[in-house]
DSSP file (Angstrom, degrees, kcal/mol; ACC not computed):
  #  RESIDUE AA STRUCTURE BP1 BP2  ACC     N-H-->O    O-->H-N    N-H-->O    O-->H-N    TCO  KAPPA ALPHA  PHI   PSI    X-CA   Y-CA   Z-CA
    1    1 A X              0   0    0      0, 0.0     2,-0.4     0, 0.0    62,-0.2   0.000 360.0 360.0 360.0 145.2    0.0    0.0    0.0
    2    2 A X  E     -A   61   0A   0     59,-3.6    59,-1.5    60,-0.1    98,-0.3  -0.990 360.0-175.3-128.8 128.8    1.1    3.7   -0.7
    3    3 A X  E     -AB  60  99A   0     96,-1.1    96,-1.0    -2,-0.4     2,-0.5  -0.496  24.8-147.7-109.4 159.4    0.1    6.7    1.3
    4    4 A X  E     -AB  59  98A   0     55,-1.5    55,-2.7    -2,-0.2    94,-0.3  -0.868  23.1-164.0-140.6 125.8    0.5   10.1    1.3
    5    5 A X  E     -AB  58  97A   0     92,-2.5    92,-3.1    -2,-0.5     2,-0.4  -0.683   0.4-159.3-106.7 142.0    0.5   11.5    4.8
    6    6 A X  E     -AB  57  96A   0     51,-4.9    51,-4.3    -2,-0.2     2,-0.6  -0.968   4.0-162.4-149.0 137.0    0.0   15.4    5.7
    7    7 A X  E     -AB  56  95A   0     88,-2.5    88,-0.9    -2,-0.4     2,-0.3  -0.748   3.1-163.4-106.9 117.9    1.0   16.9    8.7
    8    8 A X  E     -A   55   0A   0     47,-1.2    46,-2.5    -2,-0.6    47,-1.0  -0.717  17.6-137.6 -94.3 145.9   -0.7   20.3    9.4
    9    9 A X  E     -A   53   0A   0      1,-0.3    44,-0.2    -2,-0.3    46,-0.1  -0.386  58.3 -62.6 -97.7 179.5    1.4   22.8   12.6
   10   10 A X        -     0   0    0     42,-1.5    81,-0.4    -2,-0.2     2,-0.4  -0.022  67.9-115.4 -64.3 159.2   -0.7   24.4   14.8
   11   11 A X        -     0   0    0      1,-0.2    79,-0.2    79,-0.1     7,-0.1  -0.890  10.1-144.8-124.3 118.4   -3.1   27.0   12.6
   12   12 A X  S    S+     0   0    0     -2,-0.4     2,-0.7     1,-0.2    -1,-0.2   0.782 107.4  34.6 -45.7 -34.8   -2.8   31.1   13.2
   13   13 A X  S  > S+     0   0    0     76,-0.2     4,-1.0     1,-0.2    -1,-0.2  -0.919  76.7 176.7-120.8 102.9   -6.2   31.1   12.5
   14   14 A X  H  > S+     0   0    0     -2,-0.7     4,-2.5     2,-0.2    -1,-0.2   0.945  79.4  50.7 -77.9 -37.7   -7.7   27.9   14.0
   15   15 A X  H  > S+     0   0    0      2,-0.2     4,-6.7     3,-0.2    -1,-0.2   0.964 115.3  40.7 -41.9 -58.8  -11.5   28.8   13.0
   16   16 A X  H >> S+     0   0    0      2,-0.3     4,-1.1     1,-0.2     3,-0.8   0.956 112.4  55.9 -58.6 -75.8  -10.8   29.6    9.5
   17   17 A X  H 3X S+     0   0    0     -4,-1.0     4,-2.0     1,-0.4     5,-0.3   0.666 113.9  47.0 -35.3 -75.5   -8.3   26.5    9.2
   18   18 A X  H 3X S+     0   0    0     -4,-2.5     4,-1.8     2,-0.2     5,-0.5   0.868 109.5  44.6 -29.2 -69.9  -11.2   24.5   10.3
   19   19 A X  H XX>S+     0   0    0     -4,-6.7     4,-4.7    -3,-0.8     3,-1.4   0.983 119.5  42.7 -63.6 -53.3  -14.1   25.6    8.3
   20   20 A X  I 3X>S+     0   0    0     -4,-1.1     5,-1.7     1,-0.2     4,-0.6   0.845 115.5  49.0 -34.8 -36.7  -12.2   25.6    5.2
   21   21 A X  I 3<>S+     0   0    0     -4,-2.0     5,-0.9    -5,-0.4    -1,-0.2   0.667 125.1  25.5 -83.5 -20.5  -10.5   22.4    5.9
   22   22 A X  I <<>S+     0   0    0     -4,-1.8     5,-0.6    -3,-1.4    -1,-0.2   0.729 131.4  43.3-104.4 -15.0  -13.7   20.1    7.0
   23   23 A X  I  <5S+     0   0    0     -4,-4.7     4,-0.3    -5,-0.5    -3,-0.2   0.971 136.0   7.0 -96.5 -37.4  -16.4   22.5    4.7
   24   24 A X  I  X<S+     0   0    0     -5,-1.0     4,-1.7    -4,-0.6    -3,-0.2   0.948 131.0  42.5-105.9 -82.7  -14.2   23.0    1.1
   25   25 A X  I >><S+     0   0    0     -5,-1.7     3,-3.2     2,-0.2     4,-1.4   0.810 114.6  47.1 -28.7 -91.6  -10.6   20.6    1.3
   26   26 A X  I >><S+     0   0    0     -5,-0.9     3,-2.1     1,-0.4     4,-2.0   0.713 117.2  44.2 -37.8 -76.1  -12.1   17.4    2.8
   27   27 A X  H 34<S+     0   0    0     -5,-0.6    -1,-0.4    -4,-0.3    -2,-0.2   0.848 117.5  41.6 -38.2 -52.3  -14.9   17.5    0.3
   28   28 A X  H X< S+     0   0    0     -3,-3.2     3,-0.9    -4,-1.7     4,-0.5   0.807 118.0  50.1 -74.5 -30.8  -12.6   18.4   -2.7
   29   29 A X  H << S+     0   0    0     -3,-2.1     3,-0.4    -4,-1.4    -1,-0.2   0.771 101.0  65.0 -99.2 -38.9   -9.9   15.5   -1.2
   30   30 A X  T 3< S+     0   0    0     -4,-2.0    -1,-0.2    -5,-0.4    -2,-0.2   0.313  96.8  62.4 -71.4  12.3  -13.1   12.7   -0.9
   31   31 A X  S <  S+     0   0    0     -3,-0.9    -2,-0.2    -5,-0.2    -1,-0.2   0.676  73.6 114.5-109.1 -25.1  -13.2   13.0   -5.0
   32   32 A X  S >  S-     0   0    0     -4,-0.5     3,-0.8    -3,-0.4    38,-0.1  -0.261  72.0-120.5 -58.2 129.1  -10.1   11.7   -5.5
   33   33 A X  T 3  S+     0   0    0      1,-0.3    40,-0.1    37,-0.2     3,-0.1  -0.056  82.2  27.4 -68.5 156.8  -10.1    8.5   -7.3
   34   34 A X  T 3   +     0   0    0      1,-0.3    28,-0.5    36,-0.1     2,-0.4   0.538  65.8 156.8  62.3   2.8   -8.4    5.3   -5.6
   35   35 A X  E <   +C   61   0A   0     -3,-0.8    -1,-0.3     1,-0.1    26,-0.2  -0.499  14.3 167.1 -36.6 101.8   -8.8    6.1   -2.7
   36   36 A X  E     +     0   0A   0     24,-4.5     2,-0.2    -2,-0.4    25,-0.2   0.654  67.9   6.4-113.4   2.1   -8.8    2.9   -0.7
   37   37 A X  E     +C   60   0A   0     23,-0.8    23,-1.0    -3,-0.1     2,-0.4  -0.902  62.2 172.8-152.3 144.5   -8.5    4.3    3.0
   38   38 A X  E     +C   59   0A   0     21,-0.2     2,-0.5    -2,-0.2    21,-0.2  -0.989   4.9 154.0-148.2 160.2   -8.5    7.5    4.6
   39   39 A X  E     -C   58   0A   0     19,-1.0    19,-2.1    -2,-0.4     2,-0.3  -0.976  22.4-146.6-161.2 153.2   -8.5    9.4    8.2
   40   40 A X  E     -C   57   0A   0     -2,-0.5    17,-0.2    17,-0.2     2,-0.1  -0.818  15.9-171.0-126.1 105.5   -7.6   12.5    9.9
   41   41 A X  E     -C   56   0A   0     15,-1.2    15,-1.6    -2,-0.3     2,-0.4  -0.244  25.3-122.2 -78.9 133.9   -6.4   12.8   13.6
   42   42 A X  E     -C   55   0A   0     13,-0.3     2,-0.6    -2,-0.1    13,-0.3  -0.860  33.6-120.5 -97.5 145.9   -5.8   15.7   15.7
   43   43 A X        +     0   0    0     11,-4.2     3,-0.1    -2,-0.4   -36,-0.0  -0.880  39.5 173.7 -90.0 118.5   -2.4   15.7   16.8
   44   44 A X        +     0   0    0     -2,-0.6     2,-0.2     1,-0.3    -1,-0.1   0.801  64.3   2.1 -81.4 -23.2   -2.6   15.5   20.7
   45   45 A X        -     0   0    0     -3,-0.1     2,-0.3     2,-0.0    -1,-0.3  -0.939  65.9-159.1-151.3 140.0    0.7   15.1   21.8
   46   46 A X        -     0   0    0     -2,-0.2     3,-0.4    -3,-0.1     2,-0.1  -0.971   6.2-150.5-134.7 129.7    4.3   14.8   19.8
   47   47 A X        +     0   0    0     -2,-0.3    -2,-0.0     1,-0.2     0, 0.0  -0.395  66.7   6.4 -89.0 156.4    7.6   13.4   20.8
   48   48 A X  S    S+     0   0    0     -2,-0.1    -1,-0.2     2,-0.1     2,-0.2   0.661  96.2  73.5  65.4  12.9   10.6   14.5   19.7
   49   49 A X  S    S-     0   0    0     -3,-0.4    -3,-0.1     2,-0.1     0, 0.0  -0.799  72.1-117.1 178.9 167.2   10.6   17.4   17.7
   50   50 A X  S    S+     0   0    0     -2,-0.2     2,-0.2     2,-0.1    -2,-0.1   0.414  71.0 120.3-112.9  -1.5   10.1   21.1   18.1
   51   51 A X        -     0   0    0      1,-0.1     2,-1.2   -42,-0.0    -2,-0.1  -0.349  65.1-134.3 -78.0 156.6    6.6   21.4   15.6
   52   52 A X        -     0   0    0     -2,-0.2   -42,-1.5   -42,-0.1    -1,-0.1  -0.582  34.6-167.5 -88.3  48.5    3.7   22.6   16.8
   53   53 A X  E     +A    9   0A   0     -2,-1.2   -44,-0.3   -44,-0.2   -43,-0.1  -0.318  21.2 162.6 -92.6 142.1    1.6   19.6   15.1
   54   54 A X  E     +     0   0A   0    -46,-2.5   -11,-4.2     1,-0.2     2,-0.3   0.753  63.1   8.4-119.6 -43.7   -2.3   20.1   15.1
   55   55 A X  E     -AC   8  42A   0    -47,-1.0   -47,-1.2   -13,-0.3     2,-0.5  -0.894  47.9-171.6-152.3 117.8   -3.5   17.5   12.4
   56   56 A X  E     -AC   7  41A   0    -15,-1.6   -15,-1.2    -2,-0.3     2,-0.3  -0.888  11.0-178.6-135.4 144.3   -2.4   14.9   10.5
   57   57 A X  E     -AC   6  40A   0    -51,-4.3   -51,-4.9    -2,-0.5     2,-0.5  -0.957   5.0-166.9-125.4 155.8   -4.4   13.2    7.7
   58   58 A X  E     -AC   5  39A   0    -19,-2.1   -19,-1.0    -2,-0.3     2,-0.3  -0.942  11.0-163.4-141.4 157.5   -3.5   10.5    5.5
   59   59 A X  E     -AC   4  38A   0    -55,-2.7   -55,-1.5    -2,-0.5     2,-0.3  -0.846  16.9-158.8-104.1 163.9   -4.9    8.8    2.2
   60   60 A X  E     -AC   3  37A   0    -23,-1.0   -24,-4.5    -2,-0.3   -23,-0.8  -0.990   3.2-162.8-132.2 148.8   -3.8    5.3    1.2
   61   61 A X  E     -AC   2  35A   0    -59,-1.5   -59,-3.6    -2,-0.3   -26,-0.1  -0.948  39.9-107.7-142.5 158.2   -4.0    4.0   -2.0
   62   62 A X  S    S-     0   0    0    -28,-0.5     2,-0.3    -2,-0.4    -1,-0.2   0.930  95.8 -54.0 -60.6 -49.9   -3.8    0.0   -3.4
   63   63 A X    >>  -     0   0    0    -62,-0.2     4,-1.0    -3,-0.1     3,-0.5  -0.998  66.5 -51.7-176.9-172.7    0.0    1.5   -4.6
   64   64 A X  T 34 S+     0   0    0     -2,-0.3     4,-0.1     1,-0.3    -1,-0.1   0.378 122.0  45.9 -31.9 -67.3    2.5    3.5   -6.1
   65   65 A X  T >> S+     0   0    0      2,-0.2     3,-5.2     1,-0.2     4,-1.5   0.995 111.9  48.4 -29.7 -88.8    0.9    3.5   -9.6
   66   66 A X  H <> S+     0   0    0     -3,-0.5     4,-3.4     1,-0.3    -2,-0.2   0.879 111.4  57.4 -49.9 -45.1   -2.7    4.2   -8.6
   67   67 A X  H 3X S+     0   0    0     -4,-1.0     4,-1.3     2,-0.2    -1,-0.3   0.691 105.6  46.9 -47.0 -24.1   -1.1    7.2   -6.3
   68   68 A X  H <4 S+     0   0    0     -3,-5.2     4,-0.5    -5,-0.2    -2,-0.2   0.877 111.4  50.2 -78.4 -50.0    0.5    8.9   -8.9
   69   69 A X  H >X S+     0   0    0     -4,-1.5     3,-1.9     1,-0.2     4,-0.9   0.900 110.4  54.3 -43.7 -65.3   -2.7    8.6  -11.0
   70   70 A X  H >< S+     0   0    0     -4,-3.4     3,-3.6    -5,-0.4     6,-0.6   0.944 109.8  45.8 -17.7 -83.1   -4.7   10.0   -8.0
   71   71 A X  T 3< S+     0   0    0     -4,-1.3    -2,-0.2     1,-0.3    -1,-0.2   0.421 109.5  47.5 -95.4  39.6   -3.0   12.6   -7.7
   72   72 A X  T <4 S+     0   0    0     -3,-1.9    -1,-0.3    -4,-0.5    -2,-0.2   0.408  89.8 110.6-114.6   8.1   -2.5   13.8  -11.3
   73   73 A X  S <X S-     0   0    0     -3,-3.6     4,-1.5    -4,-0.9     5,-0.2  -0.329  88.8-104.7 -81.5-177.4   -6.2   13.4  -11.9
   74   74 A X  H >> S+     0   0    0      1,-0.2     3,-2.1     2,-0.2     4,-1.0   0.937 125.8  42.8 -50.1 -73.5   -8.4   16.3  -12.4
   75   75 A X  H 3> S+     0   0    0      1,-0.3     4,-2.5     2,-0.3   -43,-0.3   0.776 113.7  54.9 -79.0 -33.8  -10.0   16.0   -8.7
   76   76 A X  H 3> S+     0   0    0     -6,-0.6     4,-1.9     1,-0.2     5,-0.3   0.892 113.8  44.1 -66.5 -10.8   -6.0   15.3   -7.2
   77   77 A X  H <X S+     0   0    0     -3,-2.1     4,-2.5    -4,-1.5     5,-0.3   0.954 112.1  48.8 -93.7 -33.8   -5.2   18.6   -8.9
   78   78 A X  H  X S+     0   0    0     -4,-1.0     4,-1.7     1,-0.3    -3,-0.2   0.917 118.7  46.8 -62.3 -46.5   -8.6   20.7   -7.6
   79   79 A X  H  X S+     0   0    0     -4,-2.5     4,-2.1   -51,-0.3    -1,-0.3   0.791 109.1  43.8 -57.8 -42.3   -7.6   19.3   -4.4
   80   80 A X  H  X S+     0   0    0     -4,-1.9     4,-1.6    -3,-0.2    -2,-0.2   0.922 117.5  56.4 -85.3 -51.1   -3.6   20.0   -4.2
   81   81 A X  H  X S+     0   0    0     -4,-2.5     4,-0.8    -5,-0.3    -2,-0.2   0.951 102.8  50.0 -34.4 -53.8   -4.9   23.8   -5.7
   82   82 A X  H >X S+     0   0    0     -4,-1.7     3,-2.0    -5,-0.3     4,-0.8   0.979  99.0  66.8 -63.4 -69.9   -7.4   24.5   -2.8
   83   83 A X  H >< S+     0   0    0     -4,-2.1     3,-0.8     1,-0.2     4,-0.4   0.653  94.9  60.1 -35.1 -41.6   -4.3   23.6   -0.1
   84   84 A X  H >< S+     0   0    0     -4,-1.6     3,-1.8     1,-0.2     4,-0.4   0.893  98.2  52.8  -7.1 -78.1   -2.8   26.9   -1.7
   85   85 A X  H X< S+     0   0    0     -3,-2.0     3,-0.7    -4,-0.8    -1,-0.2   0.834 104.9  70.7 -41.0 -41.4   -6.3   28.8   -0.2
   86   86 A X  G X< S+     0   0    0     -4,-0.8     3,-1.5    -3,-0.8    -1,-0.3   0.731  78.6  71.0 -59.2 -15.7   -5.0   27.0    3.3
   87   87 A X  G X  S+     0   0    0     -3,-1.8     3,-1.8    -4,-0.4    -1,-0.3   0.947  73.1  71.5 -86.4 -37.2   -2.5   28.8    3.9
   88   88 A X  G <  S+     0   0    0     -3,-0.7    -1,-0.3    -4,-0.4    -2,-0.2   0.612 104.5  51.5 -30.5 -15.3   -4.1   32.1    4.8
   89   89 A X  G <  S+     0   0    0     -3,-1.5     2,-0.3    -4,-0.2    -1,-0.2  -0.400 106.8  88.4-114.3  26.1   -5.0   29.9    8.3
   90   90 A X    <   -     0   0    0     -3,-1.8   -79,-0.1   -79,-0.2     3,-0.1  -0.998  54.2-171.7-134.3 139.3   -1.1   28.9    8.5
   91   91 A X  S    S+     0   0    0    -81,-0.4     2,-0.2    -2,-0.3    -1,-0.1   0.840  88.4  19.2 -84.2 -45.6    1.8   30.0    9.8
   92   92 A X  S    S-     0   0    0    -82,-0.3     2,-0.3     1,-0.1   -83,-0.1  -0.666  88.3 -98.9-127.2 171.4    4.0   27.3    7.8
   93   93 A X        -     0   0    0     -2,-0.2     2,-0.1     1,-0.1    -2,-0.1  -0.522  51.1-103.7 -93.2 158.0    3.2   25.1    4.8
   94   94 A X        -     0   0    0     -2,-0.3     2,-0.8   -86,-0.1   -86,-0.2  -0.500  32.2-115.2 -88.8 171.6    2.0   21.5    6.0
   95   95 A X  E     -B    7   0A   0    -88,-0.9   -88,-2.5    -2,-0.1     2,-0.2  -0.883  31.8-166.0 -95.7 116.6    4.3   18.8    5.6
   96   96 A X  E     -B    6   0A   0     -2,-0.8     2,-0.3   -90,-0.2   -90,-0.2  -0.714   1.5-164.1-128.6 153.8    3.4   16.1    3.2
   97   97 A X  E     -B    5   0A   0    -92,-3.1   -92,-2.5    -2,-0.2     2,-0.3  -0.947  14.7-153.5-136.6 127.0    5.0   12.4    2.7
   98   98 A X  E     +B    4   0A   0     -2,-0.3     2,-0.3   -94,-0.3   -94,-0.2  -0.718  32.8 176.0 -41.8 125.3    4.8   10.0    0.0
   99   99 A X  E      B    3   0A   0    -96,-1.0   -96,-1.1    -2,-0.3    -2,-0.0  -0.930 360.0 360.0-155.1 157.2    5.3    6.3    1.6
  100  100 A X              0   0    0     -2,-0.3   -98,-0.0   -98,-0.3    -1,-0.0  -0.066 360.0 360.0-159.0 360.0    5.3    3.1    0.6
């Protein structure tokens, strides 16, 4: 399986961060195709390093292939566009991982 994990820091504007993020992203991020698991966690506690981590979502997909594909389709690209809009509610950009 191959994921792409995103780690969101604490958010200057936590309201805003929030409605955008559950009312506009999450919707726009539940059209991407392949999608064979997803969640998102609030971060409550972090060892070990000095971020400020608030939220961490991850997609999984069956693998590599079908991830790339995701996210070059129309809906992965409407989606990676809107995180752009996120950033007014951020101090820092979130951190994103590709894994396998």
């Amino acid at each position: 399986m191959a994921k792409i994990i995103i780690l969101y820091e604490q958010p200057k504007d936590k309201e805003g961060f929030e409605k955008h993020y559950f009312d506009v992203h999450v919707p726009l991020g539940k059209k991407i195709p392949h999608i064979k698991s997803e969640s998102i966690q609030r971060v409550i506690q972090s060892q070990n390093t000095s971020l400020n981590l608030y939220l961490m979502t991850e997609l999984g997909f069956e693998n590599m292939d079908t991830l790339h594909q995701a996210l070059a389709s129309p809906e992965g690209r409407a989606a990676e566009d809107d995180g752009k809009n996120l950033m007014e509610y951020l101090y820092h950009p979130p951190i994103i991982m590709i894994v396998e």
